[in-house]
N, C-alpha and C positions, 0 to 999 in steps of 0.2 A: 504494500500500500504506500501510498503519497503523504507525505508530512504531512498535509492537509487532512489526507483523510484519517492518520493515526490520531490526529487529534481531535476531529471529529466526534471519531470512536470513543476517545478516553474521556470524552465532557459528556455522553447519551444520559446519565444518571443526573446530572447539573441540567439537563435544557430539559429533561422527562417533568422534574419538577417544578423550574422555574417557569417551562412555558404551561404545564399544567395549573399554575395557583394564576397566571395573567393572559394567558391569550383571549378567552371569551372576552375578558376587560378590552384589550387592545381592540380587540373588531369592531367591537360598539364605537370606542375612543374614534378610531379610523374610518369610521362611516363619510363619504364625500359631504355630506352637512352638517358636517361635527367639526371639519378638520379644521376650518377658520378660528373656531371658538375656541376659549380660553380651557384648558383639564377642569375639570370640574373635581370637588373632593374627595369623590369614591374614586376616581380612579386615579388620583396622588395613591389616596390610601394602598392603594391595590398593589400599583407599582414599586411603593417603599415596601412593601410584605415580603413581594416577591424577591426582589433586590437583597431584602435582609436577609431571607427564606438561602438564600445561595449564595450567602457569606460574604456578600459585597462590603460590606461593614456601613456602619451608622453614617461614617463620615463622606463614602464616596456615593453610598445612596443618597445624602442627601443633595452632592452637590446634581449626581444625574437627573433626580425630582426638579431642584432649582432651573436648571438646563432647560429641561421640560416645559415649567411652564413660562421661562421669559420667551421661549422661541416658539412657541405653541401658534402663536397667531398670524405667522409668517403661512401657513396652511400645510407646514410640515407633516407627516404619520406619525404618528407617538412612536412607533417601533420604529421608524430610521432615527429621529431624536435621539433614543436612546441608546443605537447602536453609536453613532457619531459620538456623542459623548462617553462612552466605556473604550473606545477605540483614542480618542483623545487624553484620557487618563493612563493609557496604556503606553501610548508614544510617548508622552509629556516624561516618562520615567526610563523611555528604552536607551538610554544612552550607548554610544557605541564603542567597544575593545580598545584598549591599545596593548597593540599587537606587536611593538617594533622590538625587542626585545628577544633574543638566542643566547643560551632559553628563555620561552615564556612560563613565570612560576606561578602554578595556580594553589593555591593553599585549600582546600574545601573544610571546611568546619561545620558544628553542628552536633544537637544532643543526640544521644545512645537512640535508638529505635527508627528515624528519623529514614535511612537508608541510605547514607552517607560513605561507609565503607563499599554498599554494591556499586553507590553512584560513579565512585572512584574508575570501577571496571569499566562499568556500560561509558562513562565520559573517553575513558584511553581508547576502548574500542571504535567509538565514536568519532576522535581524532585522527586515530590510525586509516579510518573506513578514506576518510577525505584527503590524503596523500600526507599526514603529520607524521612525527618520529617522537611517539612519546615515551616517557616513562614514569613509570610509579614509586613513590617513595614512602613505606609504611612506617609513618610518623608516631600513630599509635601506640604505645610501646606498654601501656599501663593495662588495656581492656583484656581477659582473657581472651586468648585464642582470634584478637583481631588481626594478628600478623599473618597469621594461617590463614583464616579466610579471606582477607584480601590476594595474599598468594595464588588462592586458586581462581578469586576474579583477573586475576593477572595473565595466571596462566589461558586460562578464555579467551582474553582479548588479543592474545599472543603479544605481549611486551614486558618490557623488563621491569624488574623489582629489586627497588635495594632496602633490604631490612636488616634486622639487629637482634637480637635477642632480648627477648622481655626485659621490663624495666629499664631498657636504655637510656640514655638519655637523647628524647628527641630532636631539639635543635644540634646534634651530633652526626642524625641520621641524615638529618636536612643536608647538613654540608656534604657529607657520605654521596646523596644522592645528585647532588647538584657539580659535585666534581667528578665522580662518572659521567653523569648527563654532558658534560662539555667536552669531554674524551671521548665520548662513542657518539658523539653528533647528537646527541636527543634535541628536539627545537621546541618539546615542551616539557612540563616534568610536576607532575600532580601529586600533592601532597596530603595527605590523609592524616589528619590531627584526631586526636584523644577527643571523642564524643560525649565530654560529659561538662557540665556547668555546677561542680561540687563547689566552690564558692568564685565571686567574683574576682577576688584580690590573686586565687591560685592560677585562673585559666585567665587575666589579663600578663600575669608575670611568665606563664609559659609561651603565649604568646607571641607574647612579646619577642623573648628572648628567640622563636624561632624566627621572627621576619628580621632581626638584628642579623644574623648569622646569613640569613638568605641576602639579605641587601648587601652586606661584604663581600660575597662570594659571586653575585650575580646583581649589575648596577637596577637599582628599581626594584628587586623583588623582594616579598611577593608581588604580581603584576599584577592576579583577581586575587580576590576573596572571596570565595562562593560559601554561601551560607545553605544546608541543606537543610530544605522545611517540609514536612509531610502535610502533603493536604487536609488528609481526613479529620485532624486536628483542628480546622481552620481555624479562628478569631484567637487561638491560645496558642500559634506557630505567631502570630505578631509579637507574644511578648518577647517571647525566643528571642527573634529579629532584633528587637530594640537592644536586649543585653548583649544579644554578639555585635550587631553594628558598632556600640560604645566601644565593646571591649576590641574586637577584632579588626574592625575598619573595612569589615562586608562590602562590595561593592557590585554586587552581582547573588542573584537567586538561586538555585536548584529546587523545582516543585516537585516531587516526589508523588507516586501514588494516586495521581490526578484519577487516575478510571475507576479507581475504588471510594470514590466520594458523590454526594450532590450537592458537595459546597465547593463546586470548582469555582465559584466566584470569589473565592479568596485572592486569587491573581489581581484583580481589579482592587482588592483592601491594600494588597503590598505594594501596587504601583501607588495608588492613594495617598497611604500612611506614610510609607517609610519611603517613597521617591527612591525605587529601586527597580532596574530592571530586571525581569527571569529571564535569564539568558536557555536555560533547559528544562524541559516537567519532564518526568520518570510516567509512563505510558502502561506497565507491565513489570512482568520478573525478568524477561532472558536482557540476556547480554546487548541483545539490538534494541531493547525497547525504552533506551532516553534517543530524547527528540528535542533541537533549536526550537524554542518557544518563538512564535512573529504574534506582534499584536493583533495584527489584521489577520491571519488564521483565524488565531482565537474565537473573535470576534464573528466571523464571517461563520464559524463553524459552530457555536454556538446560536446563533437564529437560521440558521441555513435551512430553507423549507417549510420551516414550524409555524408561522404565522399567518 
């Protein structure tokens, strides 16, 4: 299948709902002698439910309602209104890579459950599939048995892994992998950090200390900060966000687990809130199934047909 249509697929649970609680609303709303007029109050009401209903959050449903009705009398459709502005919230946040950097270090962070260690595979493979030279670096050192399992996501995606022996010490591993990575050519090199948020002060200092070591060894890195958030979670992966953003300087998303939720409208809360773009959503289990997030997919594939 097509980008378009994997993601399609993994929102069917998110548009089953959302357009099941508003589209009878919508058709009324979109009647040819309705469209001049102003929204009338049931069908605000209707449209913040639904919006809520699908993890939009409080704040960008309200500004989509707001949207709605200053633009309403122009003789717009309510449902292109509201795709235009969810699509508008989406770009406003999609900032784009920089990529100028051999190697590029992507650091991925993120608490325990989250899918953070498989994202690490399916991203290398992901790389690899596009003509890149990447490699893995298991940074992890503290979690049971995480170095082994990323090993065999490694081994998957057929690219190399430099790890250590439990309890290492990970900013160790970092430079370990980043002075291989510039000897055997790698041009990226993803780094898989300790998935756990046991208090502020210990996972800002370790941190820390590993993008000190990466920025010595390689000018600028880490290059991303990808923060890995599971959807199914939705409105309580924002808090997530906000302590790693402080702590780790997040600049980029990973959405995990999109197809297993009906609040895939959490993507439009993180463009919203935290003025962040998801550069990737997690589709599936196998090793092919993360996927480049585009706003305009999203969007298009979430109302595609249903109205």
């Amino acid at each position: 299948m097509s980008f378009f249509d994997r993601i399609k697929q993994s929102l069917t649970r998110t548009k089953e709902q959302f357009v099941e609680r508003f589209d009878d609303v919508v058709k009324r709303a979109d009647e040819p002698s309705k469209r001049s007029r102003p929204v009338d109050l049931e069908t605000i009401e209707a449209l913040e439910e639904a919006l809520i209903s699908a993890d939009v959050g409080v704040a960008a449903a309200d500004q989509i309602v707001q949207a709605v009705k200053s633009k309403r009398t122009r003789g717009e459709s309510l449902r292109d209104l509201v795709k235009q502005e969810i699509r508008s919230i989406l770009r406003a946040a999609d900032t784009p890579v920089s990529d100028g950097h051999t190697p590029h270090v992507v650091m991925l962070v993120g608490v325990n459950g989250t899918g953070k260690t498989t994202t690490v595979g399916k991203l290398a493979r992901l790389l690899k599939d596009s003509g890149r030279l990447p490699m893995i670096c298991a940074a992890d050192t503290f979690r049971a048995a995480a170095v082994e399992q990323l090993e065999i996501w490694a081994n998957r995606a057929g690219v190399d892994i430099i790890r250590a022996k439990a309890g290492s010490d990970p900013a160790a591993v970092v430079f370990d992998a980043l002075v291989a990575g510039k000897a055997r050519g790698r041009d990226v090199i993803l780094v898989d950090t300790a998935g756990r948020l046991h208090t502020r002060v210990n996972l800002m200092a370790e941190l820390d200390k590993i993008r000190r070591v990466a920025s010595k060894e390689v000018a600028g890195a880490p290059h991303e900060v990808l923060l890995v958030l599971d959807a199914t979670v939705g409105q309580n992966g924002l808090a997530q966000a906000r302590e790693f953003t402080s702590v780790a300087g997040v600049n980029g998303i990973v959405l995990t687990k999109l197809d297993g939720t009906a609040k895939g409208g959490i993507a439009v809360a993180i463009a919203h809130d935290l003025k962040l773009p998801i550069r990737y959503v997690g589709v599936g289990e196998t090793i092919d199934d993360l996927i480049p997030f585009s706003p305009d997919e999203y969007v298009d594939a979430l109302f595609e047909d249903k109205w």
